[in-house]
Steps between C-alpha positions, in 0.01 A plus 500: 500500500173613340380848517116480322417794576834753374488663172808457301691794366861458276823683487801486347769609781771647287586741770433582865283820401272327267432266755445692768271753326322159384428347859401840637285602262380112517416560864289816434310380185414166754324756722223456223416147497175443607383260801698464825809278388801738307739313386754487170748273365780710328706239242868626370531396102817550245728659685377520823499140554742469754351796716583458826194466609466336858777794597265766363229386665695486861582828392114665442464275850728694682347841424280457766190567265213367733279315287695428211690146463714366263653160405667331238310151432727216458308278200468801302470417150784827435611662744225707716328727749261445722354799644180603707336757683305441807131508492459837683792634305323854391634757226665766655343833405589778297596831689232821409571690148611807628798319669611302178401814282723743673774226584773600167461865562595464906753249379676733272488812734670268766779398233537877416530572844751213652684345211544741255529851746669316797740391288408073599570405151790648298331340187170605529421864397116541495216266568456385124859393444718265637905410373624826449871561503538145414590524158858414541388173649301395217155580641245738326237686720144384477181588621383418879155314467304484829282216463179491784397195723206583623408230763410613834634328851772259562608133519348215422221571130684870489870388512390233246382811309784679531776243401245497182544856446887466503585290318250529182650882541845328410452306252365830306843689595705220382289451192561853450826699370687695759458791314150462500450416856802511732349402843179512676351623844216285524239666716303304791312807647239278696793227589618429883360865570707610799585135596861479529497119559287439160731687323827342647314153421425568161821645451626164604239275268650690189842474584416128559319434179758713318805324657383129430429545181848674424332837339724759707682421181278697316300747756636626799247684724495790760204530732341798639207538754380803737638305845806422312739359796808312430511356824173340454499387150775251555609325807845457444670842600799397362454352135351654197144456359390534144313789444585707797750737679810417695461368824487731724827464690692494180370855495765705679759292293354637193490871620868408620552537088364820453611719851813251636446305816509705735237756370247197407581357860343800611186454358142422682358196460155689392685682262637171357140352513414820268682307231128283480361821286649338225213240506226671670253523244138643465390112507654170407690497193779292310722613275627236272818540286709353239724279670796601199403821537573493843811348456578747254490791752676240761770509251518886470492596877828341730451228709604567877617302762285550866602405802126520645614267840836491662743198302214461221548679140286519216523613159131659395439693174345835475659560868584867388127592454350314787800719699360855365153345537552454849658810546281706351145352678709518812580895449228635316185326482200669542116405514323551199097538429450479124172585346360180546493504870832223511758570776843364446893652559649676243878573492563772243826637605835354440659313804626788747877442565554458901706812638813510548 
């Protein structure tokens, strides 16, 4: 099949970050070409030969990125990609300076505020270093970088954006030493701006992309956005999701952990739903991490076995900190106003023990 008017562009898949940071960054440099027709042809060499590449491209397919199509071309001299942007596809915009200006500082004060002085993250300590206390694990604490998208919107040109964004923001932290950059927070300030279902969806196109292309091997994420809701960002309420908290009615079983059965049995299902602080960010943000380094701090804190539904157990990691999380946003929380003018819970107490 003959495609006259694509440009070609090469890549040498050696792994599924490389070539993911290649075909989105492909798909934002196409914006450029001139005249109506947009269209590339991305060819695997060396290594990457044997890319999967009609399975990729069912993959991008599935994001639900209107305007953007993807195929893998049978009679291919190597193996290839075929992808194009429809004729009205625009470029999304960028959001206004004094958002992406002022986006690291708000970031920081939130981290200050929710994961360091709530006590969210036992290995966290300020908002410029992450890892600490790990030492006996074999991780050293590095700095936190908090890299900026800037786009403006969602879906479609902006989501394209933002997968762009993420995962050229990756290949620096893996090119990087952990001691020289542990994880990131990259900030979207102008991203899915109180739209909880453009969040949840690109939430889902990350995970997606990630998944496929097997790097949860070497990133794991954690998302955060200002209508942070667990019940909305996936649809399973019983079955985990990368990137985000429990689901919510393996809540109490958590808390059962920290304050016994009984006590946890006790508490409101608002209170529980306090437990989406941990996420609830100034604006969208995702915080990718080592995957050994997680694993390293999975290996220092006990597993637990849940029973979050009558007759169903489950062994989770870091169950013991999601308990006194839990606990303590369902005791103590309190609204905060920082100096910015961003509202979010804080829960600076320790857990209160139930009486008696």
């Amino acid at each position: 099949m003959a495609y006259p008017n694509a440009w070609p562009d090469f890549t040498d898949a050696s792994n599924g970050v490389s070539v993911s940071a290649t075909f989105w960054n492909l798909v934002d440099a196409m914006q450029d070409q001139p005249g109506p027709a947009k269209e590339t042809l991305l060819f695997f060499v060396g290594a990457g030969a044997t890319f999967p590449a009609e399975p990729f491209a069912a993959m991008v397919n599935g994001l639900g990125i209107d305007g953007l199509q993807c195929d893998a071309p049978t009679k291919a001299p190597l193996t290839a990609l075929h992808v194009s942007l429809a004729p009205d596809w625009t470029r999304a915009l960028d959001c206004d300076d004094e958002l992406a200006d002022g986006a690291e500082a708000r970031m920081r004060a939130w981290v200050d505020d929710v994961i360091v002085d709530s006590h969210v993250c036992p290995y966290t300590k300020s908002n410029e270093v992450a890892g600490t206390g790990l030492e006996q694990a074999g991780v050293v604490a590095g700095a936190i970088h908090y890299p900026l998208c800037v786009v403006s919107g969602a879906g479609g040109p902006a989501l394209a954006r933002l997968l762009r964004a993420f995962w050229l923001s990756t290949i620096n932290l893996l090119s990087a030493p952990p001691e020289e950059v542990s994880t990131l927070l990259i900030c979207a300030p102008g991203y899915a701006v109180d739209d909880a279902d453009a969040f949840a969806a690109a939430c889902t196109a990350i995970t997606t992309n990630l998944k496929f292309v097997r790097a949860d091997f070497d990133v794991s994420l954690v998302f955060f956005h200002p209508k942070y809701d667990r019940d909305r960002v996936a649809p399973d309420p019983y079955e985990q999701a990368h990137g985000h908290l429990p689901p919510v009615p393996w809540l109490r079983a958590y808390a059962a952990l920290d304050r016994g059965a009984d006590a946890a049995a006790e508490l409101t299902d608002d209170a529980l739903h306090r437990a989406n602080a941990q996420r609830t960010s100034p604006f969208f943000c995702i915080n990718v991490l080592r995957t050994d380094q997680v694993e390293a701090a999975e290996s220092v804190l006990p597993w637990e076995v849940i029973e979050p539904e009558p007759g169903r157990s489950i062994r989770v990691s870091g169950a013991r900190v999601y308990a006194k999380n839990i606990c303590r946003f369902a005791d103590a929380a309190t609204t905060k106003v920082n100096k910015f003018g961003d509202t979010y819970l804080v829960a600076k107490r320790g857990a209160i023990e139930p009486e008696g």
